[in-house]
C-alpha atoms as an extended CHARMM CRD file, in Angstrom:
* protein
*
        87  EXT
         1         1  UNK       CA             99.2830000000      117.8270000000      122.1180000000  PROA      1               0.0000000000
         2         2  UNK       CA            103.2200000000      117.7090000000      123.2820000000  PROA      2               0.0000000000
         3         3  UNK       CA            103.9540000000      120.5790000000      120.3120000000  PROA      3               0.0000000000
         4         4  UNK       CA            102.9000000000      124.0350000000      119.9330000000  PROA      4               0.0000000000
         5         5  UNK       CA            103.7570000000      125.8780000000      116.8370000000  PROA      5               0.0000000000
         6         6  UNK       CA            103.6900000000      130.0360000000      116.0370000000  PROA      6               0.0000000000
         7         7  UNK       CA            104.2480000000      130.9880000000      112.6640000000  PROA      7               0.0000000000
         8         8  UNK       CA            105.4630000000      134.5940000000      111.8450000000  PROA      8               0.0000000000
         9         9  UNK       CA            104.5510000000      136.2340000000      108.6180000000  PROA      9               0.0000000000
        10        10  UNK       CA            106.2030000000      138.9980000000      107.0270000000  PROA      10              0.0000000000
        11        11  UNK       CA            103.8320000000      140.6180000000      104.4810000000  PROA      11              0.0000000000
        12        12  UNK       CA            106.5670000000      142.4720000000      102.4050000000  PROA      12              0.0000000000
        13        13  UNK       CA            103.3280000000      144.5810000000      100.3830000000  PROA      13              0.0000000000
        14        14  UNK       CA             99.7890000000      144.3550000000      101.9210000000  PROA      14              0.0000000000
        15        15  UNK       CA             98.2500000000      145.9090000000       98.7730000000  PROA      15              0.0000000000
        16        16  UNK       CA             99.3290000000      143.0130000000       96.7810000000  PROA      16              0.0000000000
        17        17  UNK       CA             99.3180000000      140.1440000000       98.4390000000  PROA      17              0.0000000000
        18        18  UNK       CA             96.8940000000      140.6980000000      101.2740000000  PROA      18              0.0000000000
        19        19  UNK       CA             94.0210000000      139.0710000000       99.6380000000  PROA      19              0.0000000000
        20        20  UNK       CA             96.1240000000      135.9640000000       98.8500000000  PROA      20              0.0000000000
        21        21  UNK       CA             97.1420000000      135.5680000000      102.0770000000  PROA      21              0.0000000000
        22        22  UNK       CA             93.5540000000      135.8860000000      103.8280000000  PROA      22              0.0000000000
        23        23  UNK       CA             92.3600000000      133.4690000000      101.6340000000  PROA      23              0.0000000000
        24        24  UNK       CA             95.0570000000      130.7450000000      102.7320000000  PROA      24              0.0000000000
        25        25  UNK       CA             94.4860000000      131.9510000000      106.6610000000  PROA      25              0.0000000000
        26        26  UNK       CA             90.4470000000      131.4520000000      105.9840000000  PROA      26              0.0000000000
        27        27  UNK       CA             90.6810000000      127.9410000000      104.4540000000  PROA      27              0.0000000000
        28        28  UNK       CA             92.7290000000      127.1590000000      107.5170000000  PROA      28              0.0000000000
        29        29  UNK       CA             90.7790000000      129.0280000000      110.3000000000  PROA      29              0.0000000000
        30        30  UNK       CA             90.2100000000      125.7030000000      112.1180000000  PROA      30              0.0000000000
        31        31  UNK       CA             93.4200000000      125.5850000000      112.9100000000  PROA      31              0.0000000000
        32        32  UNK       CA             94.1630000000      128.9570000000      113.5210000000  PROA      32              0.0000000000
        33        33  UNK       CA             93.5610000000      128.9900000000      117.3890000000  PROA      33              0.0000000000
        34        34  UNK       CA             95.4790000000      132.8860000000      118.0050000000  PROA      34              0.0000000000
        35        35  UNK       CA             95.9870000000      135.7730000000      115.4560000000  PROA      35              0.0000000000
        36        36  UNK       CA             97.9980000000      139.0230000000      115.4540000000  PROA      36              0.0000000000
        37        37  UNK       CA             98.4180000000      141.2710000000      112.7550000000  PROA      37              0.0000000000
        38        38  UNK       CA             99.7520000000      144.8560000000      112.9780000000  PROA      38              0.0000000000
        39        39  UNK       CA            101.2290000000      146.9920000000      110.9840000000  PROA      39              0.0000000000
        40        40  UNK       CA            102.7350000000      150.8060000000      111.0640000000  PROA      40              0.0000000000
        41        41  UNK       CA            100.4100000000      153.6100000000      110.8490000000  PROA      41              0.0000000000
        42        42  UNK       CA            100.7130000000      157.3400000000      111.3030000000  PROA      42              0.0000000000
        43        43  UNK       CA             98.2250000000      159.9940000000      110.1020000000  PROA      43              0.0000000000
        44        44  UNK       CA             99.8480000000      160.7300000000      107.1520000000  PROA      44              0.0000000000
        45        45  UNK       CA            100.9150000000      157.1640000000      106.1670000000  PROA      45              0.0000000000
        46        46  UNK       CA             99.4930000000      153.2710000000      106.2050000000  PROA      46              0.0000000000
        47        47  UNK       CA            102.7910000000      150.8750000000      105.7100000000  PROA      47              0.0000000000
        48        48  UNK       CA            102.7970000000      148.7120000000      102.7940000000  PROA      48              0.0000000000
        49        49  UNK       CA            104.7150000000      146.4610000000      105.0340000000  PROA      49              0.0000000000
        50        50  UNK       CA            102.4380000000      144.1600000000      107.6740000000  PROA      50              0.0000000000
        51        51  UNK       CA            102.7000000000      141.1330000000      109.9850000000  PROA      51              0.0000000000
        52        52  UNK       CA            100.8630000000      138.6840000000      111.4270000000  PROA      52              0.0000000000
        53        53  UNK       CA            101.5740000000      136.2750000000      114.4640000000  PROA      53              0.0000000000
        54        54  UNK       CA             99.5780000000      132.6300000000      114.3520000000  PROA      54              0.0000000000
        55        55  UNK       CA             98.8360000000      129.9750000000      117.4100000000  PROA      55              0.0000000000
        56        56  UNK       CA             98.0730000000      127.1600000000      115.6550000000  PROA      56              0.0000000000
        57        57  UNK       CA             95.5610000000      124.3760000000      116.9960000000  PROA      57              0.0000000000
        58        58  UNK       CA             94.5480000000      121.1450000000      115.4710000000  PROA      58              0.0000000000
        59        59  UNK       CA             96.4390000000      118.5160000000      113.6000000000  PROA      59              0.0000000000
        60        60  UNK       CA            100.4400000000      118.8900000000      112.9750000000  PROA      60              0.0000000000
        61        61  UNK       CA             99.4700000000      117.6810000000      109.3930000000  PROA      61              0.0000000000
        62        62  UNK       CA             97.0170000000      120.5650000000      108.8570000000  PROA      62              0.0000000000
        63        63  UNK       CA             99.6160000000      122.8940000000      110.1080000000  PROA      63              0.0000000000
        64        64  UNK       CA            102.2290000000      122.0650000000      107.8600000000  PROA      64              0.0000000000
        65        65  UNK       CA             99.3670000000      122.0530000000      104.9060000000  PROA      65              0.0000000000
        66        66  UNK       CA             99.0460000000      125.5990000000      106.2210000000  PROA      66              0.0000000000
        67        67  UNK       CA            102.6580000000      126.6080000000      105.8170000000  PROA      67              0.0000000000
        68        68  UNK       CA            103.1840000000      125.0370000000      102.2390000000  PROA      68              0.0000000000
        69        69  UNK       CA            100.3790000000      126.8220000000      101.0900000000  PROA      69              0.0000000000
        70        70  UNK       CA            101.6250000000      129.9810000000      102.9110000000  PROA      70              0.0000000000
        71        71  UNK       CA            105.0000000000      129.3650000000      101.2750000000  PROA      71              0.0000000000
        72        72  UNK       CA            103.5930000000      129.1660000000       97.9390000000  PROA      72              0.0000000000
        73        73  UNK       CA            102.8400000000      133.0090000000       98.2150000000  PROA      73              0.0000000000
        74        74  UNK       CA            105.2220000000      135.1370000000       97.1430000000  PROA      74              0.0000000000
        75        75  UNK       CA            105.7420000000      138.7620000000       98.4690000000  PROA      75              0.0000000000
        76        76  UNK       CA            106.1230000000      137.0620000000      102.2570000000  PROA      76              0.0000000000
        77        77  UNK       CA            108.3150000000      135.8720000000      104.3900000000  PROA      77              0.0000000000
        78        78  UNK       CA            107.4540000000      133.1810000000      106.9280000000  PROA      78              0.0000000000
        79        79  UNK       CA            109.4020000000      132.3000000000      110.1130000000  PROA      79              0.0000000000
        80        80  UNK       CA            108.0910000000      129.4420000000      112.5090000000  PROA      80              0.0000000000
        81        81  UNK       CA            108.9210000000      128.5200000000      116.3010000000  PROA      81              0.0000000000
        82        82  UNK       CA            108.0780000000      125.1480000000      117.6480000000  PROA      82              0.0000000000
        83        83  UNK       CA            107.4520000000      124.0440000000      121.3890000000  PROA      83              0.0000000000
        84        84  UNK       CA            108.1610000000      121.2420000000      123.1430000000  PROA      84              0.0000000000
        85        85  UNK       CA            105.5790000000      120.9230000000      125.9580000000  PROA      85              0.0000000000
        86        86  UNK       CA            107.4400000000      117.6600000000      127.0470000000  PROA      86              0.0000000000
        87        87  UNK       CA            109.9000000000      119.1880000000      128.4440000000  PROA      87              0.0000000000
């Protein structure tokens, strides 16, 4: 693999589109090889707001199946970063 790609996701409302998004992230779990997901929480107070940080693994064409499905969603933002492990 000479590419590694992280895609950051900005859930803008967990309580509505939470269960979308985990059902994207589970059809791709293969390819999912990292996940991070945090969001702010105080006793008083769980954020609507959430993210979650992906190392993807696998086939470049399943990743990018990934993101168009992910971009499909709305109620997130999505930012990715790609590697070059050639250089």
């Amino acid at each position: 693999m000479s590419e590694k790609r992280i895609i950051g996701i900005n859930v803008l409302d967990r309580i509505k589109e939470a269960g979308r998004t985990q059902k994207v992230l589970s059809k791709y779990a293969t390819s999912i090889k990292t996940r991070l997901g945090f969001h702010e929480l105080s006793e008083d107070i769980c954020s609507r707001n959430g993210f979650v940080i992906l190392e993807l693994t696998g086939k470049k064409s399943d990743w990018d199946m990934l993101e168009n499905e992910l971009n499909e969603i709305g109620g997130i933002n999505i930012q990715t970063m790609i590697f070059d492990l050639n250089k």
